[in-house]
Structures are given as C-alpha cells and as structure tokens.
N, C-alpha and C positions, 0 to 999 in steps of 0.2 A: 504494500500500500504506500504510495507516495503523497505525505504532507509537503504542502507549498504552499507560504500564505503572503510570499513576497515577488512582483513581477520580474523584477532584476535577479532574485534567484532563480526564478522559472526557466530564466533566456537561459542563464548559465548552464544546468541541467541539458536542457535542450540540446545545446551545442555538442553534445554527450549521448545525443538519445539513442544513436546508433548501439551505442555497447551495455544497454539495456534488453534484456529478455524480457517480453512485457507479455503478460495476461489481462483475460479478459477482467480481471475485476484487481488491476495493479492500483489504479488510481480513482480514490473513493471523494467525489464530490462534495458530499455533506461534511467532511471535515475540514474543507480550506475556504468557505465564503470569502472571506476578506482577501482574497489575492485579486480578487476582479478590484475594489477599492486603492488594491496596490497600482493598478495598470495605468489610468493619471488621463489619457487620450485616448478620444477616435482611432489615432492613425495607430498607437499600441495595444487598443484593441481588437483592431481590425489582424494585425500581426499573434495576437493571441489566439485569436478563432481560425485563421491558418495554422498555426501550432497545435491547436484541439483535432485539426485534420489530422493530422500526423499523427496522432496517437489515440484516433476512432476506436482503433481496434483494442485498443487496452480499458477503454471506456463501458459501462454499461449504458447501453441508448438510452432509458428513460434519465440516465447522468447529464449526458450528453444535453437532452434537452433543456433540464437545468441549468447546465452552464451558459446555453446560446440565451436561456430567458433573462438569466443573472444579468450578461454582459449586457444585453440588448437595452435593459430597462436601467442602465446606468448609463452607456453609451448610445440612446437611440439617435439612428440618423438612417441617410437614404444607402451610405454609403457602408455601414452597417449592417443592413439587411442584404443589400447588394452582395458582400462579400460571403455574409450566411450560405446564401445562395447557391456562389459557387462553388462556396467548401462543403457545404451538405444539401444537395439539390435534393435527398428524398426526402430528407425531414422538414427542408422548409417549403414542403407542397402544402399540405394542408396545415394550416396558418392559426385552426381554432386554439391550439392550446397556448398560443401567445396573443389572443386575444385581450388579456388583462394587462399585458404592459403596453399593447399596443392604442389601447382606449385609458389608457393613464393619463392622455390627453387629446385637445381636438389636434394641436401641432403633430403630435407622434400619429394620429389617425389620417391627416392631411399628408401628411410624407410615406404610408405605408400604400394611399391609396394610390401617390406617383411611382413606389416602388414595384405595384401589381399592374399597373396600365402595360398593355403590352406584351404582358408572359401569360402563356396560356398553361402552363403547369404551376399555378399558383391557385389554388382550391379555397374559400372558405363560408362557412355557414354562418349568415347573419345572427343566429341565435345568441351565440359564445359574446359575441359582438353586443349584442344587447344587451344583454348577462351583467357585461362590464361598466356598459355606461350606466345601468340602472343603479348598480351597486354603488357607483360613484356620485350617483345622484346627480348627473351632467344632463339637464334637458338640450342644452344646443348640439349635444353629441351625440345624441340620442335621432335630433331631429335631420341631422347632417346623414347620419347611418340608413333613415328611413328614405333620403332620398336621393343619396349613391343608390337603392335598392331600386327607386321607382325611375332613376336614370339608367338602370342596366337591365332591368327584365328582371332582377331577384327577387323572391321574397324576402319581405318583411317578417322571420317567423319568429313571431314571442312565442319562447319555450315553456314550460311549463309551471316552471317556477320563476320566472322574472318577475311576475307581480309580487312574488314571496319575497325577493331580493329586494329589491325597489323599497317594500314597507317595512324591510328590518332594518336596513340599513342606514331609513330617514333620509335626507337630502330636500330634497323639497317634495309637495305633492303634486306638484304640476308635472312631474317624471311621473308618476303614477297616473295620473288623469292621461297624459302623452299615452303611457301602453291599453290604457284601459279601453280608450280609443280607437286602436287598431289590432284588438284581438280578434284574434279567427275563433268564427263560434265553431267551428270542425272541430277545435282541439275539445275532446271530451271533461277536461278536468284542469284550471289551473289552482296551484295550491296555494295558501297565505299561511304563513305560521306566524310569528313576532312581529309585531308591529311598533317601531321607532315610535318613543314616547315623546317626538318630536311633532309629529306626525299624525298624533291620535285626537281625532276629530271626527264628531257628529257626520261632517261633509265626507271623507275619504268614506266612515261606513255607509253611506247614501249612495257613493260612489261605486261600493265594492258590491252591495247588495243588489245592486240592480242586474249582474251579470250572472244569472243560474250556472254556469259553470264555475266559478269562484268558490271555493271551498275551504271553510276556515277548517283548524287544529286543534288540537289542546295548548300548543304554544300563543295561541294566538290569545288564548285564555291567561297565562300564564303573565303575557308581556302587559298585557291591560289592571292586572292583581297588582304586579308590580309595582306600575305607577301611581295605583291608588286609585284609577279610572272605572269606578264600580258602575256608574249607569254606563260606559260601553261594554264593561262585560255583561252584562244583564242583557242587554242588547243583542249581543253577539252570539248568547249563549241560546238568548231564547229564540234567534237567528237558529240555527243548528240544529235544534229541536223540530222546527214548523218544518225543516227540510231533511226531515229523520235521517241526519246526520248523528250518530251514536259513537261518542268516545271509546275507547278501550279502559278495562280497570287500571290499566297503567296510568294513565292519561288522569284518570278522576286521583289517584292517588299523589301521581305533583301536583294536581291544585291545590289541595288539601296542604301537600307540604310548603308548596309556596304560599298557600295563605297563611300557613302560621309560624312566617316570618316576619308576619307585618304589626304591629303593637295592637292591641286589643281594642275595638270600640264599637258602636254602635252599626254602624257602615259594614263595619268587619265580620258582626254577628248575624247583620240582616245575608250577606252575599253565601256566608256558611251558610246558612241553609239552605239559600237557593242550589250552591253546589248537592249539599248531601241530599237534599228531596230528589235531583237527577239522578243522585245515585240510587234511591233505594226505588227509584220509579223502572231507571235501564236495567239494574244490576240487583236487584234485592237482595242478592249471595254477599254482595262485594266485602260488606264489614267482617264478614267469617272465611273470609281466604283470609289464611296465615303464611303473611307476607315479612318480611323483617325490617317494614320501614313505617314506624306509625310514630312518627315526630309531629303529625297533626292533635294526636293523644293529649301533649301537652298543652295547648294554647286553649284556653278557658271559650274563646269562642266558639271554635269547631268543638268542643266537649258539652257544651252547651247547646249547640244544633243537633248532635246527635243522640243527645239524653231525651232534648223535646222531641224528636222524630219515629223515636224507637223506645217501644213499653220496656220496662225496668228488665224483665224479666227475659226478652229477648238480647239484649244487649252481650253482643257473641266474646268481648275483651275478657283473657284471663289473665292468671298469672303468668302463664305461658310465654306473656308478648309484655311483660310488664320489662323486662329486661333491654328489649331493644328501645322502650324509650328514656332507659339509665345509661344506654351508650350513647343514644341521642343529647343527653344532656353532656357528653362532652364535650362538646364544642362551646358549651359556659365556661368560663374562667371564673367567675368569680365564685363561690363557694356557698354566698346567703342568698344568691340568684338560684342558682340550683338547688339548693333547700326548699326555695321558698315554692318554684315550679313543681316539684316532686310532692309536698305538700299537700298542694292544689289537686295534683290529680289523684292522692289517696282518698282525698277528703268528697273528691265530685261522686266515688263510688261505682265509677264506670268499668273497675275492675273486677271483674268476681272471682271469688278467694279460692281457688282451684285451679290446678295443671291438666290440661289436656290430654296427657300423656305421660308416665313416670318417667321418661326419656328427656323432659323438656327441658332448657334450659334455665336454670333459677337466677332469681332478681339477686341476691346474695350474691355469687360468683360472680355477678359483674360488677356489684359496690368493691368487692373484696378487688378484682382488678384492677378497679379504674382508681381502686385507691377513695373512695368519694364516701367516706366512713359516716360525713356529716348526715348521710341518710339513713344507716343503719335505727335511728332513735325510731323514726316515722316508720320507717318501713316494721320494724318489730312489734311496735303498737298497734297498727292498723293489724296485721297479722301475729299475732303472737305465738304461733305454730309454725312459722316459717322458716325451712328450711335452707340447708347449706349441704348438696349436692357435691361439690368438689373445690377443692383451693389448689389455687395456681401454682404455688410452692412445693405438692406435691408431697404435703404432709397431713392431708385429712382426702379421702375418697370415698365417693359412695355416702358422704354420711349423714344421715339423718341427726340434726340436733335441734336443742331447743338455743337461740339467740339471745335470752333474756339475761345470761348469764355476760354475754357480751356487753353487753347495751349498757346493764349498770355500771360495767367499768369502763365507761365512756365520761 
C-alpha cells in the first residue's frame, strides 16, 4: 500500500515507478486525501491525473473515480475535464457520478456543458443532475439544467427522490415549487422524508398535498417533532391516514422516541396521543412486541397517553423491559436527573411487577453495571422481592436474593 500525502513526493516516487511491482490494490485512496490539497494548480493537476494513468492498473476503479472526483472539485476547469478525458475515456462516458461536483456551481455546470458540446461519447442523465442542484438548493441551476434539456431533446427527469432532497436539505422553497412543477405524473411514487425546519410551512404542505403521488414517511414525522411544528404534524399525519398510508412499528417507535426528547408540556401530551391512538388503531399488538428500545417509557407524556389509552389491566410493560429503560437512562449524566426520571416511572405504575420469562433480563444487573446505585432505594421499594439474576464480577450467578439487605447499607 502506498501513502502519499505530498505532490512533490508523489513526482519523486514516480520518477521510480518503473522499479515498482504494482498490484491491483498497491495504492489505497482513502488514506492520502490531502495530497490532491498538496498539488497547488491546474496545470499540476492536470500532470497528476496523467500520472493516475500510469498507475490505473494498481488502482481499484471505484478508487480511481474518487480521485478524478477529489481533483476535479478542487481543480474544476474545461481543461481538467479535457485531460480526464483523454486519460480515462471509459470512465468519463457516463458523467452521473460526478454530477455533485459538477452542479457545485452554475460556473463549473456552464464549463462542463462546453466540455460535452461536440463529443458524442459523453452520456448523462439529467436526474443525478437535479439531485444536485436540488440539494444545493440553486433555483437558477436548476432552471438552467431544465432548459439545456428543453434545448436538446432530453428529458427533464425528476427522480424519485428529489422532492425528498430538495425538502431536507432547505435552500429555498421556490426549488421545491420549481420541481413540483415539472413532475411526470408517470412516475408512480415520489418520496418526502425530512423536511428542513427552514422550510416548514402551511404553503410547501399545500404545495406537497396537492400531488397524489407524493408520499410522506415517518421521517417526515420525525423532522416536524423536532422542531416543535405540532399543527404540521397533525396535518401531515392525519394526511397519511385519509390516504391509508400505514407506518411500520419501527417507524411508530422513533416517534415515540423522538418525542420524548422534547421537554414535557401540554402540546407535547396533546400530539402523544394523537401518535399512540394511531398506534393502537394500525397496530393494537404494537405495545406487547418486546423490542429493547422503550426510552419513550420514560417521559411522563407519552406514559400519560398511554395509561389514558389502554385499561390498567391490559397494559402489556413488565419487568422484563424495565431494564432497557435503566440503560436508556445512561445517557443522563447527572445522577438527581436520573433518580428523579426513574422515580417517575415506578411511581406512574405502568410496570407490572412480573418477568415474562425466568430467562429475562433483570433491572438489578443493569443498576449493578451501569454503576447507577442511586436507584437501587426506589427500585427495592416499589419491588421488594426483586431480584438479582447475575453480577458482572462474576461473583454471584443464578441468584435469587432479597435487596433489602442492600439498600439499608446505602
């Protein structure tokens, strides 16, 4: 494997390459970025990408393309792509995967369009091309692209996901109104997930809804939670619903966890429920799959939608799952925070005092892990049969005890 992360040693090397045995995977791209930074000029890099010639064959091609993308979008010029050209005529046929440094701007998209006039083995699909300006959020590059298309005979083809691109990535909404405008209703489905909290507005969702193929996500759930935009999730959700659009339980379970990262309040506790009434309306199983992610457990609102939603008695939480939300609470640092959360949810009752399985793993072995002793009081209280299954040390297994004896000498 050859490192090089300097051009002037590059040359040296080179001058040498002859008494080199080179294989196919001698020299590994991901490890020297910074030598393109080393190269300083055009005309030194135009001499580097002839040099890349010469040692193609030691290369791995998808390397290869990385390098011609690296130098390109540092050194973009006509004479650049020019040389590309002649040192690697098969790779630089079809042009989509350098679509992203090539729509870096309208200058580098104006110089690539003089570098293709004329050669008829130079292939590329407008799609890639949209991709990029959307991402970019460049309406004049956008609109430049649409009519190089309508100056050549091409299509104009929005892919699937540009609308997706376009709204996570923010820029403006007049790029998004731009594609919403010239979608082909042929395409069966385009997708939305994230929506740039830039960007979220009564108008774009008037704009989105009007298009029956548009199809929102659970991300698209997620990004709107986020920013605390509760009437467009409502919207969007109950969007989704009329067009029996039906999440997956994956999907209902990041909401849940992305809402109970948001501080508690009233807003907070109205939108829990509207989330969990879709759950128990799609999915009435959902709450009793044992899954090991119920960091929603914790946050008094979502435990509060779900107590009012579901009678006492069906409420499927046991001990069983009471442990992954004491891993969950690692990510608290502070020590009376996590007391005080853990508290809360002995005290709401949402747990019922029983293992699913004598195989399960116990709330105990993870206080004792995580080190997080401060809970050992509550948790022995609320339970005072609660057991201790195995210790990490490898000095208690299997074993049934009573904690009480613990507790007091706390």
């Amino acid at each position: 494997m050859l490192l090089v992360d300097d051009f002037q040693l590059f040359k040296v090397i080179m001058k040498h390459v002859h008494q080199f045995h080179c294989s196919r995977d001698t020299i590994r791209w991901e490890k020297n970025p910074s030598l393109i930074k080393s190269i300083g000029s055009v005309c030194d890099a135009q001499e580097f990408i002839t040099w890349i010639g010469v040692l193609a064959d030691c290369i791995q091609d998808y390397q290869i393309r990385q390098i011609l993308s690296s130098t390109l979008h540092q050194y973009f010029s006509l004479e650049m792509l020019e040389n590309m050209h002649r040192t690697f005529p098969q790779v630089i046929r079809d042009v989509d995967w350098l679509s992203t440094t090539i729509c870096s701007s309208i200058e580098n998209y104006l110089i690539y369009l003089e570098f293709k006039a004329g050669k008829s083995d130079i292939f590329d699909s407008s799609t890639c091309f949209i991709e990029a300006a959307a991402h970019n959020g460049d309406l004049e590059l956008l609109q430049l692209i649409h009519s190089h298309c309508i100056d050549t005979g091409l299509p104009f083809a929005i892919g699937s996901t540009s609308i997706g691109i376009a709204v996570k990535h923010g820029g403006c909404i007049e790029v998004v109104s731009f594609l919403l405008d010239h979608l082909d209703n042929e395409v069966e489905e385009y997708i939305v997930g994230s929506i740039h909290p830039s960007i979220q507005s009564d108008t774009l969702l008037q704009q989105l809804v009007t298009r029956p193929n548009i199809t929102f996500s659970s991300s698209t759930l997620e990004s709107l939670l986020l920013s605390s935009n509760f009437e467009l999730f409502k919207a969007v959700e109950r969007l989704m619903h009329q067009r029996q659009q039906v999440m997956s339980k994956f999907d209902y379970r990041q909401l849940l966890n992305q809402l109970s990262t948001l501080p508690p309040g009233p807003e907070i506790g109205k939108v829990a429920t509207l989330i969990v009434q879709s759950i128990l309306h799609n999915h009435p199983d959902f709450f009793a799959t044992q899954e090991y992610n119920f960091r929603y457990l914790l946050h008094c609102d979502v435990r509060s939608a779900i107590i009012g939603l579901i009678p006492r008695h069906e409420l499927p939480f046991t001990l069983s799952i009471l442990w992954t939300c004491i891993s969950d609470l690692n990510r608290i640092k502070e020590a009376n925070i996590r007391l005080d959360l853990f508290q809360q949810l002995l005290d709401s009752d949402i747990i019922a005092p029983r293992y699913l399985t004598p195989f399960d793993h116990r709330p105990m072995d993870e206080i004792f892990r995580l080190h997080f002793y401060e809970l050992l009081v509550p948790l022995s209280r609320k339970y005072p049969n609660i057991c201790l299954a195995q210790f990490d040390d490898g000095l208690i297994h299997d074993a049934t005890i009573d904690v009480s004896s613990i507790v007091d000498g706390l």
